[in-house]
Every structure is written in C-alpha cells, then in structure tokens.
C-alpha positions as CSV (number, residue, x, y, z in Angstrom):
1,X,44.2,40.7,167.4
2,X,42.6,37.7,168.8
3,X,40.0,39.5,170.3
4,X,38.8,40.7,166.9
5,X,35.5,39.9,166.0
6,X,34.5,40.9,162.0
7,X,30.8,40.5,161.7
8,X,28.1,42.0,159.0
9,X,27.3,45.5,160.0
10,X,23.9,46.9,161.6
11,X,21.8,49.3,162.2
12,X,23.9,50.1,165.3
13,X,27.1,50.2,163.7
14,X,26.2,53.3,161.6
15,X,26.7,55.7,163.6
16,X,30.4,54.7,164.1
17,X,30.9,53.6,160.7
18,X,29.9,57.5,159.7
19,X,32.5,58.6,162.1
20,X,35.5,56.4,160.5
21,X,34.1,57.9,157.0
22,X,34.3,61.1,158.1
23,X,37.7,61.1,159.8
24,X,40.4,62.1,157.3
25,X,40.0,65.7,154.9
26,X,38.4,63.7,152.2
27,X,35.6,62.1,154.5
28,X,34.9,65.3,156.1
29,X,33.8,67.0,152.9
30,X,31.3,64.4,151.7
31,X,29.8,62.6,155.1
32,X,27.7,63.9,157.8
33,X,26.6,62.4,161.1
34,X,23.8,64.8,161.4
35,X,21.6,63.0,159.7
36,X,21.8,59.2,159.7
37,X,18.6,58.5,157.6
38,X,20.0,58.3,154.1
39,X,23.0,55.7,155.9
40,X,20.3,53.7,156.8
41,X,18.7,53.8,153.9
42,X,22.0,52.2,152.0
43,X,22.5,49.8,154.4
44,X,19.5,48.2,153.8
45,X,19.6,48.1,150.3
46,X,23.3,46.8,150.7
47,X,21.4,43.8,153.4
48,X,19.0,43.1,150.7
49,X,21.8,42.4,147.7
50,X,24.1,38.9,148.9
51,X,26.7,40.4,146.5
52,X,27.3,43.0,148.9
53,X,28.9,43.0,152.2
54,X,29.4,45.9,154.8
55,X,31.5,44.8,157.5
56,X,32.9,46.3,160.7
57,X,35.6,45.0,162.9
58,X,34.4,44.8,166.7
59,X,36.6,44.8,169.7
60,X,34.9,44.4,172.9
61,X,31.8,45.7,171.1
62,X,32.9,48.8,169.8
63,X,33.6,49.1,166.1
64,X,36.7,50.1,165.1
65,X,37.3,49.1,161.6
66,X,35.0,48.7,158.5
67,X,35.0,47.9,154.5
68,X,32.6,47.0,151.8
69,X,33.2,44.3,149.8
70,X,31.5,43.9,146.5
71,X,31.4,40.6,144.6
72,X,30.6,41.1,140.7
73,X,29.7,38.6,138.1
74,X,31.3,39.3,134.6
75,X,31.4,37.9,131.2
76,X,35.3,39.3,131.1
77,X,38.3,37.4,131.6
78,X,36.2,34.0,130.6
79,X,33.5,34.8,132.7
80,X,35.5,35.3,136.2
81,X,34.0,36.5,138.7
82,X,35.9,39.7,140.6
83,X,35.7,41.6,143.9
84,X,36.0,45.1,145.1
85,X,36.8,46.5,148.4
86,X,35.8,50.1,149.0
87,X,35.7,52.4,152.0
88,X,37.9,51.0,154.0
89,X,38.4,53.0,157.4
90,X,40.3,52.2,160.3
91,X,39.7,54.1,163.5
92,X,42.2,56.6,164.4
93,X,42.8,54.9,168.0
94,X,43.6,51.3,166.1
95,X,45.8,53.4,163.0
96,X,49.2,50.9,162.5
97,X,47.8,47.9,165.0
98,X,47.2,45.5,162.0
99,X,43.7,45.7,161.9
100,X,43.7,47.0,158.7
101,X,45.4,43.7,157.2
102,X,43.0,41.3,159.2
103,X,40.2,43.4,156.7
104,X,41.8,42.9,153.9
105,X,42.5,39.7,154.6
106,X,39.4,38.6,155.6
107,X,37.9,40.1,152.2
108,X,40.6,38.2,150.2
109,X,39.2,35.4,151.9
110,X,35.5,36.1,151.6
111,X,36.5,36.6,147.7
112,X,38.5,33.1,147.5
113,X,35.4,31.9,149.0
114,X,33.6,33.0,146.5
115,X,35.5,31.9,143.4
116,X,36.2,35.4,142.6
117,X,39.4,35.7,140.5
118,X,40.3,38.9,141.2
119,X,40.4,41.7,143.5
120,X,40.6,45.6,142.9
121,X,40.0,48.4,145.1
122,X,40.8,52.3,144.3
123,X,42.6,54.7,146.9
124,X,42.6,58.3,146.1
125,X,45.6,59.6,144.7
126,X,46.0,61.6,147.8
127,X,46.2,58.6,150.3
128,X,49.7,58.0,149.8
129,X,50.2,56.3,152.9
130,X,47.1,54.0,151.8
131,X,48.8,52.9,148.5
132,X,52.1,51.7,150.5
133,X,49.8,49.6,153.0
134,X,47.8,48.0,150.0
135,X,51.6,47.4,148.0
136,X,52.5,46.1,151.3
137,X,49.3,43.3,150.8
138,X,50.4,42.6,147.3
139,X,48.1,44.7,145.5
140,X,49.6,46.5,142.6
141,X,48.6,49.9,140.9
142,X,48.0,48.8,137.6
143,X,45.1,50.8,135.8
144,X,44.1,54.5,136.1
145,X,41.1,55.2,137.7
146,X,37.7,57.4,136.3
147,X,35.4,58.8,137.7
148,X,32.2,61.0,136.6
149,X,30.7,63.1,139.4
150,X,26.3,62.8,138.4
C-alpha cells in the first residue's frame, strides 16, 4: 500500500470515478458514463466549497479508489463540528487489498484535522458486506436512516 497516493480528484479522474459508481446493482441503476457533463458540473461546485472533498486513491496513476468527505459546521452537540463520508467505491480489481481502510482512514484523519467530533456515513441496507467492513473500522449502526426522493 505504500505506493498509494490519495490526492483531490480532477477533471481526469471522472471518468473512472463514474465507473467505480456504477460498478455494483445499485450504481448501475442511477449513474451513467455516457454523458460526463453533469459529473463535471458537480465536481466543480464540490472544488469551489473547502467543506467538501472528492478524493481518489491513485496507484501508478490509475485511480482505483474514491470517497467524499463532507465537513459540516453545527450548532448541535455544543457546536461540534461533524463529518460525512459518502460514495465510497473501491475498484473491483483492489476489492479486499486494504485500500478501502487507508480511505477511511485517511478521512478520519482529514476529520481529526479538522476538529470535527464526529463521523457518520450511511451504507444501504443492502451492502451487507459494507456494514461488516465499516464495524470492522469501529463505526457503529446507531440511527436509522431517511431519505426523500425530490
């Protein structure tokens, strides 16, 4: 794992970042490579926003892991500050290698870093195999999730 670089994502990185997204049967119902433009698009608003960062794993140039990490102010729990980590993907070649704890790990980090107090994430309840690697990283399932579809 030494030869792991994790760097802020680009332009270039979409492309493959699409692919992870679309890899499993969830992804492959709600992405599309076809079209890159509105990817794009959301990068760039995530560039412009320094609570948000898009971040791919790189080995020998080629990205094969990514995960957003989103730092939010509150006024809760005496005005901690808390992270979230969504869309995590791991490419299918680099499944069970431990590059999915050097992410989380390094978004622990980036949260410690910046004096957030906590750290969530959601898995779909399907991802089973998901919710014993994030157990396995001390994270607990401890609320129940919502979501509205707009």
């Amino acid at each position: 794992m030494e030869d792991l670089e994790i760097r802020p994502a680009t332009a270039e990185d979409i492309p493959a970042i699409v692919a992870m997204l679309a890899d499993d049967p969830l992804g492959a119902q709600r992405e599309s490579s076809d079209d890159v433009t509105p990817y794009l698009a959301a990068l760039d608003r995530l560039a412009s926003d320094p609570n948000q960062h898009l971040v791919v794993g790189a080995r020998e140039g080629r990205v094969v892991g990514t995960l957003q990490l989103t730092v939010i102010p509150g006024l809760s729990r005496r005005g901690s500050t808390r992270s979230i980590i969504e869309g995590v993907r791991i490419h299918a070649d680099e499944r069970g290698s431990g590059l999915g704890t050097r992410l989380i790990e390094w978004a622990i980090g980036e949260s410690r870093r910046q004096e957030c107090q906590l750290v969530q994430l959601t898995s779909d309840n399907t991802r089973t195999d998901a919710h014993r690697f994030y157990e396995r990283l001390g994270f607990m399932a401890s609320h129940v999730g919502f979501k509205l579809h707009l």
